[in-house]
DSSP file (Angstrom, degrees, kcal/mol; ACC not computed):
  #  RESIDUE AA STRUCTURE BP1 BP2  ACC     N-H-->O    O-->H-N    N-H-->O    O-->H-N    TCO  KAPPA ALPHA  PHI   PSI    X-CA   Y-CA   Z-CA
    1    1 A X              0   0    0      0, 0.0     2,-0.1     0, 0.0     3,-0.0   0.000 360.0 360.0 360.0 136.8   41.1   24.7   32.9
    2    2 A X        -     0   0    0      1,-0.2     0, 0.0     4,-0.1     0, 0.0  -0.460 360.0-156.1 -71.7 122.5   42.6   28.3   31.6
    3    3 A X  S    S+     0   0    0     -2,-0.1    -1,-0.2     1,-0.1    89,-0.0   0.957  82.2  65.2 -61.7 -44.8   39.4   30.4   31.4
    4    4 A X  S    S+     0   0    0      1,-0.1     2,-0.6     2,-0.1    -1,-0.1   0.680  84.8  75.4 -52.6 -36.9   41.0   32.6   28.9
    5    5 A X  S    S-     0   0    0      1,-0.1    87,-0.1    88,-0.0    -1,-0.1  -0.588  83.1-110.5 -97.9 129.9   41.5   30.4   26.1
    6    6 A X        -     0   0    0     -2,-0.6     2,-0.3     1,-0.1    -1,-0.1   0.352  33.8-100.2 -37.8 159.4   38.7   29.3   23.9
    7    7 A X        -     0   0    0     85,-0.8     2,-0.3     2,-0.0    -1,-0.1  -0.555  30.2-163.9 -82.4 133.1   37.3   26.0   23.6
    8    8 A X    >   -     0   0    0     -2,-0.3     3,-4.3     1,-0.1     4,-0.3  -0.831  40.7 -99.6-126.6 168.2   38.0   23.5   21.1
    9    9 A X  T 3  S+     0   0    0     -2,-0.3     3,-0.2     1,-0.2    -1,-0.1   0.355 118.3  68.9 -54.8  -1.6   36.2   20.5   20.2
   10   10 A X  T 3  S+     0   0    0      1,-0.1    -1,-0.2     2,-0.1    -3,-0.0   0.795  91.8  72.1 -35.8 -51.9   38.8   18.0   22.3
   11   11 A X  S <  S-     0   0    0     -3,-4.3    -2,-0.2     1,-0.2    -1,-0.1   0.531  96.4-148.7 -79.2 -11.8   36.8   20.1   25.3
   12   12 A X        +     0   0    0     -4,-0.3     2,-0.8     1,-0.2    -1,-0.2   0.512  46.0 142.7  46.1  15.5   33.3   17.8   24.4
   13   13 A X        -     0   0    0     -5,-0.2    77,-1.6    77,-0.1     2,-0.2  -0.845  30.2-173.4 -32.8  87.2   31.2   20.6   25.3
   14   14 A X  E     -A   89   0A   0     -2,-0.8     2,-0.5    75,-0.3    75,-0.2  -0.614  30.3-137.2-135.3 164.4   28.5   20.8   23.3
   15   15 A X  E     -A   88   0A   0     73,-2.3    73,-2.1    -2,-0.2     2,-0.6  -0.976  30.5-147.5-130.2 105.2   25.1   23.3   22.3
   16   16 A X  E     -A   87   0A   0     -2,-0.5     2,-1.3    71,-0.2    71,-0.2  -0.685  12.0-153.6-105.3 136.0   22.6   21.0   22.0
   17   17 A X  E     -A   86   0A   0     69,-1.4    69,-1.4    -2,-0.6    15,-0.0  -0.640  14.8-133.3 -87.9  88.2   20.0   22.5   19.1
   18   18 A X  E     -A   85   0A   0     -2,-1.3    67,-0.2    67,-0.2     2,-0.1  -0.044  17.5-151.1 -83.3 152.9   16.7   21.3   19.4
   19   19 A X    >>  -     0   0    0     65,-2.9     3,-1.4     4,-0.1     4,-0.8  -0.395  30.9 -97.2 -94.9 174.6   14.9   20.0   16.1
   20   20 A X  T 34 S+     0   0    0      1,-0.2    64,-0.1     2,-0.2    -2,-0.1   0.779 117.5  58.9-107.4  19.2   11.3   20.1   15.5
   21   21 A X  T 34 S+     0   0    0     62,-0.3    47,-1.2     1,-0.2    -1,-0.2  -0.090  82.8  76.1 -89.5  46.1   10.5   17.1   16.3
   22   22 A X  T <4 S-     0   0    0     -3,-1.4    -2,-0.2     1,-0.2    -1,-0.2   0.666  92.9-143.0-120.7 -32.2   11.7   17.5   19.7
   23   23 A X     <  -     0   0    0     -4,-0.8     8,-0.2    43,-0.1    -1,-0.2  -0.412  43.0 -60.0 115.7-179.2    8.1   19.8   20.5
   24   24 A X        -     0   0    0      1,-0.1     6,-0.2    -2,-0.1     2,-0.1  -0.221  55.0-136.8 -82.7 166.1    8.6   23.0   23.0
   25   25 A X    >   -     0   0    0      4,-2.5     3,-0.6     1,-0.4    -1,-0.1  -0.279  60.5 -18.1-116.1-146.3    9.8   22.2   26.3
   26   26 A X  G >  S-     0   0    0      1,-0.2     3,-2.8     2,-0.2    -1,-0.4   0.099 132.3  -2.1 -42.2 144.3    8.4   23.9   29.8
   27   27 A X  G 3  S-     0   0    0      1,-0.3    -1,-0.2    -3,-0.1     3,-0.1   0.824 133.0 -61.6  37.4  63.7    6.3   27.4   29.0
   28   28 A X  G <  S+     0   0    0     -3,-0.6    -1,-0.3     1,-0.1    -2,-0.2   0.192 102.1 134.1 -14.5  56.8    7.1   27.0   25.8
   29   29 A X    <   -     0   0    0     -3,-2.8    -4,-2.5     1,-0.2    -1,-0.1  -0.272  62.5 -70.1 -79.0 161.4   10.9   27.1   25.7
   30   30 A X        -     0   0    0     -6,-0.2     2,-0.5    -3,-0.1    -1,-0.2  -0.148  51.7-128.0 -54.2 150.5   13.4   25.4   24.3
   31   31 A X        -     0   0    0     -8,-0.2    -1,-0.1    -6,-0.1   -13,-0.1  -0.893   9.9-137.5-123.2 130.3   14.0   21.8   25.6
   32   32 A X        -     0   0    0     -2,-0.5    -1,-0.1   -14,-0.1   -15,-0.0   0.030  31.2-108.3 -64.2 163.3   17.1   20.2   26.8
   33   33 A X  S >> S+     0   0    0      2,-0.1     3,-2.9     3,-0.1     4,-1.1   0.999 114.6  53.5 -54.0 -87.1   18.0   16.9   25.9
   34   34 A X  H 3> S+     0   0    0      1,-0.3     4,-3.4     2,-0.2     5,-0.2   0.712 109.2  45.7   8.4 -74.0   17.3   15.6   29.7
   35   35 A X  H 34 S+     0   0    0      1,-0.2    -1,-0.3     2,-0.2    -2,-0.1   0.646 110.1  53.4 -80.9  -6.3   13.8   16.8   29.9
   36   36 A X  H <>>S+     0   0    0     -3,-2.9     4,-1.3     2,-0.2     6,-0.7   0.722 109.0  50.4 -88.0 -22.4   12.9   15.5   26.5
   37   37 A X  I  X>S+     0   0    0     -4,-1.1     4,-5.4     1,-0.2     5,-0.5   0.992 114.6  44.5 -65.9 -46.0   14.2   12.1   27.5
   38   38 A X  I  <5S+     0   0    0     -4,-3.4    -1,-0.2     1,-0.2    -2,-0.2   0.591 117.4  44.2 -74.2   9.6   11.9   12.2   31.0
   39   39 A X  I  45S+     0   0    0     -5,-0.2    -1,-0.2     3,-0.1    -2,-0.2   0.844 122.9  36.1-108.7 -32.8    8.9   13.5   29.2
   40   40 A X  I  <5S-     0   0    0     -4,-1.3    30,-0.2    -5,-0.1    -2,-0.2   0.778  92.6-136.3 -47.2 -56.5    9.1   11.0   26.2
   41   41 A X  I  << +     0   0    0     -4,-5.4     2,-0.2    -5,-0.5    -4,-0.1   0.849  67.7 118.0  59.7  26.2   10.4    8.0   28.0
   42   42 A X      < -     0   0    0     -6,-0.7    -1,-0.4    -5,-0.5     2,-0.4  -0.532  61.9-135.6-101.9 179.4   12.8    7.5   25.2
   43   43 A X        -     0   0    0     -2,-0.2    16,-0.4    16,-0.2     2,-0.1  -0.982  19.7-143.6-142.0 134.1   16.7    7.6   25.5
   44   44 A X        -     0   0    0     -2,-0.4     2,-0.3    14,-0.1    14,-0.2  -0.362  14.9-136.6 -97.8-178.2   18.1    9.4   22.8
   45   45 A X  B     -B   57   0A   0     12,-0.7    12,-1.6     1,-0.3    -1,-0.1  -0.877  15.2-112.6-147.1 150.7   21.5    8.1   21.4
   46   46 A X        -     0   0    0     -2,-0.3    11,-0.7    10,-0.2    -1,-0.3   0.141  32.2-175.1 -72.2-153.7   24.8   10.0   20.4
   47   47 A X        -     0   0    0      9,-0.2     8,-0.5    36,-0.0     2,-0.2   0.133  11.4-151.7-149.3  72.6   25.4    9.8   16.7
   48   48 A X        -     0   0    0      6,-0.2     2,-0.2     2,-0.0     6,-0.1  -0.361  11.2-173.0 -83.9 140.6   28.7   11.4   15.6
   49   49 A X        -     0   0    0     -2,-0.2     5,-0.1     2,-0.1    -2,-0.0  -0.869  20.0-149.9 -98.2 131.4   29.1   13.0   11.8
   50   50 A X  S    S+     0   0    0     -2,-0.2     2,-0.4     3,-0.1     4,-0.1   0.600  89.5  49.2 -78.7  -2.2   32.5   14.0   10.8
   51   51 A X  S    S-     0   0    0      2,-0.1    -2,-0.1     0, 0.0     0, 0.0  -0.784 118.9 -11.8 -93.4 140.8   30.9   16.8    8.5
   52   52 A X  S    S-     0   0    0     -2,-0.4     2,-0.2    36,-0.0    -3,-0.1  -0.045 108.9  -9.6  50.4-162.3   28.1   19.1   10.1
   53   53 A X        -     0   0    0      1,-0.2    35,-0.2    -5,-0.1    -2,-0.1  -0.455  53.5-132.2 -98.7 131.5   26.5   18.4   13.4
   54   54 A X        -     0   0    0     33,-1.3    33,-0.4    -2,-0.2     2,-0.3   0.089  40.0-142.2 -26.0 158.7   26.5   15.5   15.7
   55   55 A X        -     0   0    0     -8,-0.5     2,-0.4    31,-0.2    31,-0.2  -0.973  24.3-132.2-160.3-179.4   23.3   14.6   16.7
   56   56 A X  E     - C   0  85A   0     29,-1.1    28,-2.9    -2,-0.3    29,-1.3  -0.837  37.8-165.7-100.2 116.5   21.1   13.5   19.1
   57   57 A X  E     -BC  45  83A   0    -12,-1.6   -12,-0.7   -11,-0.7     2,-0.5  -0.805  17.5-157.0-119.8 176.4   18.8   10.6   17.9
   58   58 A X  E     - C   0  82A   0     24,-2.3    24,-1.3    -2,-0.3    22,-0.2  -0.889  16.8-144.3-116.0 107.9   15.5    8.7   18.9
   59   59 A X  E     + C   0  81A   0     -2,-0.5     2,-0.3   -16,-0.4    22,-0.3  -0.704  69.0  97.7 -59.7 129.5   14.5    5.0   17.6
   60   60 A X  E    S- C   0  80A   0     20,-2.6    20,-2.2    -2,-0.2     2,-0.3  -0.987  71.9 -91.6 177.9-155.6   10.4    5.9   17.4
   61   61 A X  E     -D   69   0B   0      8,-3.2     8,-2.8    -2,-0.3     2,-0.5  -0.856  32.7-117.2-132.8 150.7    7.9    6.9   15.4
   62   62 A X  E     -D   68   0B   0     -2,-0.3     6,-0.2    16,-0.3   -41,-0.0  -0.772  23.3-136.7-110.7 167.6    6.5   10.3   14.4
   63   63 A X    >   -     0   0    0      4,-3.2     3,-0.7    -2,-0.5    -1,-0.1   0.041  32.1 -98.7-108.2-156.6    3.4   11.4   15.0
   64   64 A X  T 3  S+     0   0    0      1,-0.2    -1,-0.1     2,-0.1    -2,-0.0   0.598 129.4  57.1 -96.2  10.7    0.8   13.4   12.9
   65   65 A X  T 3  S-     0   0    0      2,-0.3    -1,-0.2   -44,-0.0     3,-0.1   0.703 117.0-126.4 -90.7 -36.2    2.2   16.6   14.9
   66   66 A X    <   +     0   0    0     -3,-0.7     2,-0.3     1,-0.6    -2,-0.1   0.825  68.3 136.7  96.7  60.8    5.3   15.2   13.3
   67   67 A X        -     0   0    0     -6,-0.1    -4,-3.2   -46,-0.1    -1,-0.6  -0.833  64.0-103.8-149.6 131.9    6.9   15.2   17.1
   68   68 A X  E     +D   62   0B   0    -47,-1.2     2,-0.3    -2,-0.3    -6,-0.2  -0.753  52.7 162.6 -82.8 108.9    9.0   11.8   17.9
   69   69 A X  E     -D   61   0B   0     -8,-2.8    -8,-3.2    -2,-0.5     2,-0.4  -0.679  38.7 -88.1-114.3 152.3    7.1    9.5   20.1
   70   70 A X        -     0   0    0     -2,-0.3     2,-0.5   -10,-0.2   -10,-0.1  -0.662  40.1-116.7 -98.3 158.9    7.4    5.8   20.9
   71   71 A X        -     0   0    0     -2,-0.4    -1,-0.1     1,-0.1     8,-0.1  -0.613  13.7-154.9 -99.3 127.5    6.0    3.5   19.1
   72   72 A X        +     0   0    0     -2,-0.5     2,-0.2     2,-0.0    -1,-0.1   0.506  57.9 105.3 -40.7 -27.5    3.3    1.0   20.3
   73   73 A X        -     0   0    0      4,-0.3     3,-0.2     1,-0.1     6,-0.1  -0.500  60.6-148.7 -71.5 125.4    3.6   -1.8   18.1
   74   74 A X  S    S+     0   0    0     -2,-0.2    -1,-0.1     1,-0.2    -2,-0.0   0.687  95.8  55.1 -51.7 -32.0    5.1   -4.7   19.4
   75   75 A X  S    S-     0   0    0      1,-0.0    -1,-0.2     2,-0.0    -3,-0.0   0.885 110.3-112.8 -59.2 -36.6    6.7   -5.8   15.6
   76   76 A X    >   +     0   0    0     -3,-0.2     3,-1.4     1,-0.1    -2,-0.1   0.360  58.2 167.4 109.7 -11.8    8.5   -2.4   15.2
   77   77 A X  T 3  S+     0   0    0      1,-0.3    -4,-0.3    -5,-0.0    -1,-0.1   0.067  72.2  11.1 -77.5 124.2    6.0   -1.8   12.3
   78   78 A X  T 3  S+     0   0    0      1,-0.2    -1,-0.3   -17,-0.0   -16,-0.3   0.242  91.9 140.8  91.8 -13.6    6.6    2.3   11.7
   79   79 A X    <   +     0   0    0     -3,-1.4    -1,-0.2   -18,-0.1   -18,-0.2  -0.372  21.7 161.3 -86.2 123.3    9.8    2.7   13.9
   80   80 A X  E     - C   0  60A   0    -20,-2.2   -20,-2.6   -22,-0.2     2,-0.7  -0.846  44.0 -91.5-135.6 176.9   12.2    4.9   12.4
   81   81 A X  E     - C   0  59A   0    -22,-0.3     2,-0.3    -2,-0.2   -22,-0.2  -0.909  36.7-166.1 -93.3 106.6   15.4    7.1   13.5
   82   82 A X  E     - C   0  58A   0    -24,-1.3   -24,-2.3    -2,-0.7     2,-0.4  -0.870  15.2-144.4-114.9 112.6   14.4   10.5   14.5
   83   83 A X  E     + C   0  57A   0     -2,-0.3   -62,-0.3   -26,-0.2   -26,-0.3  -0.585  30.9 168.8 -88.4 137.6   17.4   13.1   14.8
   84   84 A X  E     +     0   0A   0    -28,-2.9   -65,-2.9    -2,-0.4     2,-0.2   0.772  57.1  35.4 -96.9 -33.2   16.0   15.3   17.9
   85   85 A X  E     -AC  18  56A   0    -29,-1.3   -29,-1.1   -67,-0.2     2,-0.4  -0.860  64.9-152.3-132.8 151.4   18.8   17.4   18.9
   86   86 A X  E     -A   17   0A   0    -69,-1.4   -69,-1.4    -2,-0.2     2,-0.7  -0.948  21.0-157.3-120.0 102.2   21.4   18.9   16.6
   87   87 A X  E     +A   16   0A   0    -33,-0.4   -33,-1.3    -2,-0.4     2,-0.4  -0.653  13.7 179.6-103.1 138.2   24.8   19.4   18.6
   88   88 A X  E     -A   15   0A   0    -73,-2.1   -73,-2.3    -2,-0.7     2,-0.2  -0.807  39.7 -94.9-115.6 144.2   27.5   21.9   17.7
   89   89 A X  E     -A   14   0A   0     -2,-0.4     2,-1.1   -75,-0.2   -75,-0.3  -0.365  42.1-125.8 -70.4 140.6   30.8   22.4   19.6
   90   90 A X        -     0   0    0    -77,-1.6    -1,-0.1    -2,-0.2     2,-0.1  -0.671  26.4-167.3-116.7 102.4   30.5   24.9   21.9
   91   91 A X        -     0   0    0     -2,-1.1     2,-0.3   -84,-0.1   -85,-0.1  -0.194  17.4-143.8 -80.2 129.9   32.9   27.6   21.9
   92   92 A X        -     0   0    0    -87,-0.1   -85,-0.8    -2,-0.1     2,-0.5  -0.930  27.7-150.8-104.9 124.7   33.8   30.7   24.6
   93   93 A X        -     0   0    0     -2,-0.3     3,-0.1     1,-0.1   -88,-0.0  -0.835  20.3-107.0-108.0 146.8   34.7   33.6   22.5
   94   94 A X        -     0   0    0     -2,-0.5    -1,-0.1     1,-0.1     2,-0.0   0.133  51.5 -89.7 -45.4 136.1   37.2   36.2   24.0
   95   95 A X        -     0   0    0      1,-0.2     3,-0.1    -3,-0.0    -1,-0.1  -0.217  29.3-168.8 -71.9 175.2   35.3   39.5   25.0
   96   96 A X  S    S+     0   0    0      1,-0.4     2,-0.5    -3,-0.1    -1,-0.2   0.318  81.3  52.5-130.0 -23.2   35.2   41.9   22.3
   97   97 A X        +     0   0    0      1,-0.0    -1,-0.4     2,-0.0     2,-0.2  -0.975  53.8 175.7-149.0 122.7   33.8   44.6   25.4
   98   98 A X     >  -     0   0    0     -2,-0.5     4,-2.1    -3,-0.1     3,-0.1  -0.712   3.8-177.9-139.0  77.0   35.7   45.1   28.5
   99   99 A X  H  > S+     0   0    0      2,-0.3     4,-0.9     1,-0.3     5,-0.2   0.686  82.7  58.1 -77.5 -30.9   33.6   48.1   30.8
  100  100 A X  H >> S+     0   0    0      2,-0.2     3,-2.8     3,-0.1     4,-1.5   0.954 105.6  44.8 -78.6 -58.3   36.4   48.0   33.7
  101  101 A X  H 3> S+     0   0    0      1,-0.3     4,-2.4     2,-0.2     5,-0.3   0.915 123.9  37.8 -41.3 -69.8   39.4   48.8   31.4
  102  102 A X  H 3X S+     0   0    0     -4,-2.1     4,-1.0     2,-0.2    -1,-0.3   0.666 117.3  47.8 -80.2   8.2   37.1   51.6   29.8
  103  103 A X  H <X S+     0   0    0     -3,-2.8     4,-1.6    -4,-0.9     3,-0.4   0.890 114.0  55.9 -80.3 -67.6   35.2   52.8   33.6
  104  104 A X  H  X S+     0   0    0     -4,-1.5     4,-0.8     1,-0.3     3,-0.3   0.826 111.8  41.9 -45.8 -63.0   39.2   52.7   34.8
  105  105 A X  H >X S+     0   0    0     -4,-2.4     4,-0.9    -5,-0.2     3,-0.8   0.906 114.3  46.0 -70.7 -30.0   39.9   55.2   31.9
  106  106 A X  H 3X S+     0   0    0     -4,-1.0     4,-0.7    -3,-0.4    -2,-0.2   0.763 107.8  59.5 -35.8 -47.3   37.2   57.3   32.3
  107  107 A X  H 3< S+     0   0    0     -4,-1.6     4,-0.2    -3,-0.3    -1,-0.2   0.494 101.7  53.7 -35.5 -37.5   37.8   57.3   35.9
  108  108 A X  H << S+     0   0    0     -3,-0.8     4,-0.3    -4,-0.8    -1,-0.2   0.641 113.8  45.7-127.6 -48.1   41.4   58.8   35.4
  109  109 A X  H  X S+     0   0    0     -4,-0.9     4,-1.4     1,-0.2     3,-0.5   0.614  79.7  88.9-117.4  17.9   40.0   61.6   33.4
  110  110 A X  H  X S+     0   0    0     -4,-0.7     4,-1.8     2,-0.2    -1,-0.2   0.815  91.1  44.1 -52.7 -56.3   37.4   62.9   35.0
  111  111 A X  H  > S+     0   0    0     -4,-0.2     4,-0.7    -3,-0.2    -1,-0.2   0.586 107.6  58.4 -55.8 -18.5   39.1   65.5   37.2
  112  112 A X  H  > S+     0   0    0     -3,-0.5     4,-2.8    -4,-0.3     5,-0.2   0.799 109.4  46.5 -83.3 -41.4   41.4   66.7   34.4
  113  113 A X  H  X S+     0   0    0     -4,-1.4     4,-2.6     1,-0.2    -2,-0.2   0.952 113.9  51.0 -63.5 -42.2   37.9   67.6   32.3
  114  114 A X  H  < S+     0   0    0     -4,-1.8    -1,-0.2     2,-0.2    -2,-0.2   0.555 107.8  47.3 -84.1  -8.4   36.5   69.2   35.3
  115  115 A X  H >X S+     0   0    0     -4,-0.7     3,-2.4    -3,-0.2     4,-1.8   0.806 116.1  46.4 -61.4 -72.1   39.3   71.4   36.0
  116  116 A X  H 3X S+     0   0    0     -4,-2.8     4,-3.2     1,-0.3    -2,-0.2   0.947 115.1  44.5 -55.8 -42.3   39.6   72.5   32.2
  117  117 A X  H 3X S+     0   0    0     -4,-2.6     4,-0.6    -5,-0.2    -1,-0.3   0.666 111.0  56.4 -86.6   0.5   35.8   73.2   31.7
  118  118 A X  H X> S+     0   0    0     -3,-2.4     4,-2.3     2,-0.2     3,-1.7   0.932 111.0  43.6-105.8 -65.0   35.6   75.1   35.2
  119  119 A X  H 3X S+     0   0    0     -4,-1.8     4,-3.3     1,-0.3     5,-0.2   0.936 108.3  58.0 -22.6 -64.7   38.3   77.5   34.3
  120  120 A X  H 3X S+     0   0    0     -4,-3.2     4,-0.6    -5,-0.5    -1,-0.3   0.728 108.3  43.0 -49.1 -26.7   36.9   77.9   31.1
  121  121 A X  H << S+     0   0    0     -3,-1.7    -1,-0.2    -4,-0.6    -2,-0.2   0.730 106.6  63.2-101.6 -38.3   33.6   79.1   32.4
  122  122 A X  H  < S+     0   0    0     -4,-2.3    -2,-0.2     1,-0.2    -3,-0.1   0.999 108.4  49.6 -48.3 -63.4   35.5   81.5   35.3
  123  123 A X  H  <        0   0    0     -4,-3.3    -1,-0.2    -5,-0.3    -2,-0.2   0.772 360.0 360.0 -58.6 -35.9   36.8   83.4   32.2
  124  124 A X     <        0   0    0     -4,-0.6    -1,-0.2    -5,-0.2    -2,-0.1   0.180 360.0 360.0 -57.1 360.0   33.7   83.9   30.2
């Protein structure tokens, strides 16, 4: 894959964009997909929208935290579809700031500055 050129949504790369009913994850940071499935002991399910964001959903129930949990009842009685994650394609945009090209010119005119101002100071 060309590094240079951005990514388009062919590339399935995706930012996934936690809701709040997915709770904090470790030290209360955002939480991956992954680590909400192993702390849950749900398995979340794809869902694509051709408008707005995919998402990531849960069959379960929510709780009075309002945080998707599974549900105990053996009927199904409360079990609803809880979107957990909101995913957006996820793009690389071309640097905007490029410090060797401007070190490199800096570099190049450093002796020419230090020449002029050293003269200049002889004459004075």
């Amino acid at each position: 894959m060309d590094r240079n050129r951005p990514l388009t949504k062919t590339d399935n790369f995706w930012l996934a964009i936690p809701t709040e009913a997915a709770g904090r994850g470790l030290r209360g940071g955002k939480i991956t997909p992954g680590e909400w499935e192993r702390r849950r002991g749900l398995r979340l399910r794809f869902v694509y929208r051709r408008r707005g964001p995919s998402l990531l959903v849960a069959e379960g129930r929510l709780n009075t935290k309002g945080r998707a949990v599974a549900s105990r009842s053996k009927t199904g009685r409360g079990l609803t579809t809880v979107p957990i994650f909101l995913l957006v394609s996820q793009v690389k945009l071309p640097k905007r700031l490029d410090l060797d090209r401007d070190a490199e010119r800096a570099r190049g005119a450093v002796p020419g500055l230090i020449v002029a101002n050293w003269v200049e100071g002889r004459l004075k």
